[in-house]
C-alpha positions in Angstrom: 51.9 181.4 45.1 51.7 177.4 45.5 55.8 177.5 46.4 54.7 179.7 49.5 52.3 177.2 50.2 54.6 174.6 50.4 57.4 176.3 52.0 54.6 176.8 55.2 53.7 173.0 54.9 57.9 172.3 55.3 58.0 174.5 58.0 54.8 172.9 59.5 56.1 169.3 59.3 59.9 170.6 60.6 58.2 172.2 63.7 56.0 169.0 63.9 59.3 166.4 64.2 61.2 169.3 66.7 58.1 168.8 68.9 57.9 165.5 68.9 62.3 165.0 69.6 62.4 167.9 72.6 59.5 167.0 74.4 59.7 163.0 74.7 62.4 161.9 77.1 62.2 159.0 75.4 63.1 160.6 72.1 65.7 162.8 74.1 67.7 159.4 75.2 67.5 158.0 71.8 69.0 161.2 70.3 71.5 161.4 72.9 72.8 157.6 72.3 72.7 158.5 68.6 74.6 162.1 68.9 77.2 159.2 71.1 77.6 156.6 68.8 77.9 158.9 65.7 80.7 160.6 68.3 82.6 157.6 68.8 82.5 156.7 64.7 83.8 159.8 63.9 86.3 161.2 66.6 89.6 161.6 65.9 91.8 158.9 66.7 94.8 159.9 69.2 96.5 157.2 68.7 97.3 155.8 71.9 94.8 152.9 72.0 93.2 154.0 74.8 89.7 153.4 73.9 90.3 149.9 72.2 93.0 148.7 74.6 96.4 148.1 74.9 98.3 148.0 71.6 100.4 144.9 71.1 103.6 145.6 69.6 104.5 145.2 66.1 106.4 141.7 65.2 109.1 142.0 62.7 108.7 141.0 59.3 109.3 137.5 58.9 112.4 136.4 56.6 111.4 134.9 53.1 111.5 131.4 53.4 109.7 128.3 51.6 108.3 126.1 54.4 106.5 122.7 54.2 103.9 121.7 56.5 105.5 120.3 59.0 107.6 123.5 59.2 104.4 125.5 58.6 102.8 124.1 61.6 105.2 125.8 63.5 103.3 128.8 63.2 99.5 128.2 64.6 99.8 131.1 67.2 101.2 129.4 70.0 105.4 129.6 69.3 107.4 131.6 70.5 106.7 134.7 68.5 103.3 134.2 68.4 103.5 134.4 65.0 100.9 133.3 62.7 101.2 132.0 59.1 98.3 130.3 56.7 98.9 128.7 53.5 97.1 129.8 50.4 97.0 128.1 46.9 101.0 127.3 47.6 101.9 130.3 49.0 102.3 131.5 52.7 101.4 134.5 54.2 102.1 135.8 57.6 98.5 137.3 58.9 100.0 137.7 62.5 98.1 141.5 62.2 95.0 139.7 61.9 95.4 137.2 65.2 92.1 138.2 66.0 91.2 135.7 63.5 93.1 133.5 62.6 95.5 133.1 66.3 94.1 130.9 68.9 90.5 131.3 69.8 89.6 133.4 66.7 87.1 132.0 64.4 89.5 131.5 62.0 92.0 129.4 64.2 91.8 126.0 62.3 93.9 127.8 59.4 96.7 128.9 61.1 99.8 126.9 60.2 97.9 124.8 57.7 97.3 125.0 54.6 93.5 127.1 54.2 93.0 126.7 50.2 90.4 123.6 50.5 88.5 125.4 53.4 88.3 128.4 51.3 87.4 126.4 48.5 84.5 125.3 49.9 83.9 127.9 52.3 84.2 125.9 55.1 86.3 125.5 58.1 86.2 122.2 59.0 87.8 120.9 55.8 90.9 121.9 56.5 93.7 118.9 55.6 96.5 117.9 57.7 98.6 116.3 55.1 99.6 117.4 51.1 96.3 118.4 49.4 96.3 118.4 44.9 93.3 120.1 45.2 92.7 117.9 41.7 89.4 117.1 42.7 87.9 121.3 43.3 85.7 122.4 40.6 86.7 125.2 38.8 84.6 128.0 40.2 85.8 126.8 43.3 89.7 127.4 42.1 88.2 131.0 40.8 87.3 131.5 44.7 90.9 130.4 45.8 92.5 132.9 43.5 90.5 135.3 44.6 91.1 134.7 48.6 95.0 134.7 47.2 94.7 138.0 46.1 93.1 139.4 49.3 96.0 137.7 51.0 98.4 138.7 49.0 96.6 142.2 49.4 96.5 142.3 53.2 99.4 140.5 54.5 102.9 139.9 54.1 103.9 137.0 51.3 106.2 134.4 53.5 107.3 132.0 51.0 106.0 128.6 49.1 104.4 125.7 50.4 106.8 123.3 49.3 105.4 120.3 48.0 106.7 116.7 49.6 110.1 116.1 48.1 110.4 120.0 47.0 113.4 122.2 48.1 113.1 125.0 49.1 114.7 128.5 47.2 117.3 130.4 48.6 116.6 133.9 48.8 118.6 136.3 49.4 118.3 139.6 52.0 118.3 142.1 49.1 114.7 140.3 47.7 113.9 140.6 51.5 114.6 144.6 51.6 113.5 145.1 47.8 110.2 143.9 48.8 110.6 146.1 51.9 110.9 148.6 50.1 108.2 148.0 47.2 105.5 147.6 50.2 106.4 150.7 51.4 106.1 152.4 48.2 102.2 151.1 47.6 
């Protein structure tokens, strides 16, 4: 008999809260931007970008190439392709999709083409280097941060080449590692 008890009580408290919604505008308007936003999360995307935008076109895939940081430079947002390209613990990744970032303006924009792995070190952005960095002098659970920011860049974006070191050359490589790698992304 006490589980027909309660199940009046639920009732009671359910009719209670419908009360109190339906007959508060203010409650109505907060429901209705509620029933909006949980809309807008969950609709269906069409695909055309409407709602975000315009859609900027996809750049091509850069060619695997070792750069050093003059070369690297090159690629801060502002060339001709707009492309941008950071370098991580000695590698260099082109995060062109994530301009929003790291491209001019983006809070980011002090690692496109340089060198990021002290500021992500350190976890700042102002120590980014303009010359050759050793990193000799980061402790080691700030190397355990760079690897892992290497990961998540070699995660996310597309793996460019080396950052040579001064007085390195660079490797040759070839088209087939270019469309093998192609084709490996592809795959994942």
């Amino acid at each position: 008999m006490a589980k027909s008890g309660e199940s009046e009580d639920t009732q009671d408290i359910f009719s209670e809260l419908l009360y109190e919604i339906f007959t508060s505008p203010l409650n109505l308007f907060l429901l209705a931007v509620c029933a909006i936003l949980v809309y807008k999360i969950f609709r269906p995307s069409d695909g055309s970008g409407a709602a975000s935008g315009p859609v900027e076109p996809p750049v091509p895939k850069m060619k695997r190439q070792d750069m050093t940081l003059e070369q690297l430079r090159q690629y801060d947002g502002t060339g001709e392709h707009s492309r941008v390209c950071v370098g991580v613990n000695g590698k260099i990744f082109d995060v062109t999709r994530g301009k929003k970032f790291y491209g001019p303006g983006g809070p980011y924009a002090a690692f496109a083409g340089h060198d990021a792995t002290r500021a992500l070190a350190t976890f700042s952005v102002n120590d980014v280097k303009d010359g050759y960095d050793d990193l000799s002098d980061l402790s080691s659970m700030q190397m355990d941060s760079v690897r892992e920011w290497e990961m998540q860049f070699t995660e996310k974006y597309d793996y460019v080449g080396k950052l040579l070191k001064p007085g390195e050359q660079p490797t040759e490589y070839s088209d087939e590692e270019d469309a093998k790698d192609n084709k490996t992304k592809k795959d994942e």
